[in-house]
Each structure stands twice: as structure tokens, then as C-alpha cells.
N, C-alpha and C positions, 0 to 999 in steps of 0.2 A: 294847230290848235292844241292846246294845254288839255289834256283829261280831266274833266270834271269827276268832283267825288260826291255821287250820289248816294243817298241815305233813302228809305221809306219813309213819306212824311213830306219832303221837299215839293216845293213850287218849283216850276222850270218852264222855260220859254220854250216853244217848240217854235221852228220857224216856219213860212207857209209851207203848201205844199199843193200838187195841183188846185181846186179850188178854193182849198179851206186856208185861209187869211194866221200870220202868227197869232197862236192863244197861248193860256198860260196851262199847264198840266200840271197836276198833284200826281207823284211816283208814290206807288204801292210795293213794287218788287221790283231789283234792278237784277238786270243779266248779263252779261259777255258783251253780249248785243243791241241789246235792247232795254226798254220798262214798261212796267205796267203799271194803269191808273186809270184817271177819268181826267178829260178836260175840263175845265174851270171856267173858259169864257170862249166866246166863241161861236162860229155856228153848231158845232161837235158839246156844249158843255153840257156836263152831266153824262157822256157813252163813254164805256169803256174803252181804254185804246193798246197798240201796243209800239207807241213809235222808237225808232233806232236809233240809236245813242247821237248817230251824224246828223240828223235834225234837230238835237236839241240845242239849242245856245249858250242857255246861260242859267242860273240858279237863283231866283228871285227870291226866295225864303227857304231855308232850310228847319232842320228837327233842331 
């Protein structure tokens, strides 16, 4: 999979993961590993979260 170049501000597809279904996440801070934000849709949207760059998919809107 190609590295994605993530920015604060960006939309991103997270993909499922145990029971919570793909939503779309707004990145606040990216890290090594990880970012940080809230999800946007979803059963999670509106909690903060902190998922790991390997579930994220794809960049639906960026800054």
C-alpha cells in the first residue's frame, strides 16, 4: 500500500474494525503511527479517537 500524506484537517476512511462498521474520520494530529480526531459518521461520530495509520484507507477530502 502506497503512504498516504496526511495533513490536519483531512477526511479519511477508516476501515471496520471489530464491531464498528467503515466511517469517515477528520485527522487533528498525525504521528509515526497513528492520528488523532473525531469520527464523522458512524456509530463512534463525534468521540475522539486515535486510530493507526493501518486502518486508514483512503483520503476523502483533504486541507
Amino acid at each position: 500500500m502506497t503512504e498516504l500524506e496526511l495533513n490536519p484537517g483531512d477526511v479519511v476512511v477508516v476501515r471496520a474494525f471489530d464491531d464498528v462498521p467503515e466511517h469517515l474520520f477528520r485527522v487533528d494530529e498525525v504521528f509515526e503511527d497513528c492520528v488523532t480526531g473525531f469520527a464523522v459518521t458512524g456509530p463512534l461520530a463525534g468521540s475522539y479517537g486515535e486510530p493507526t495509520l493501518e486502518i486508514i484507507l483512503r483520503i476523502v477530502s483533504d486541507t
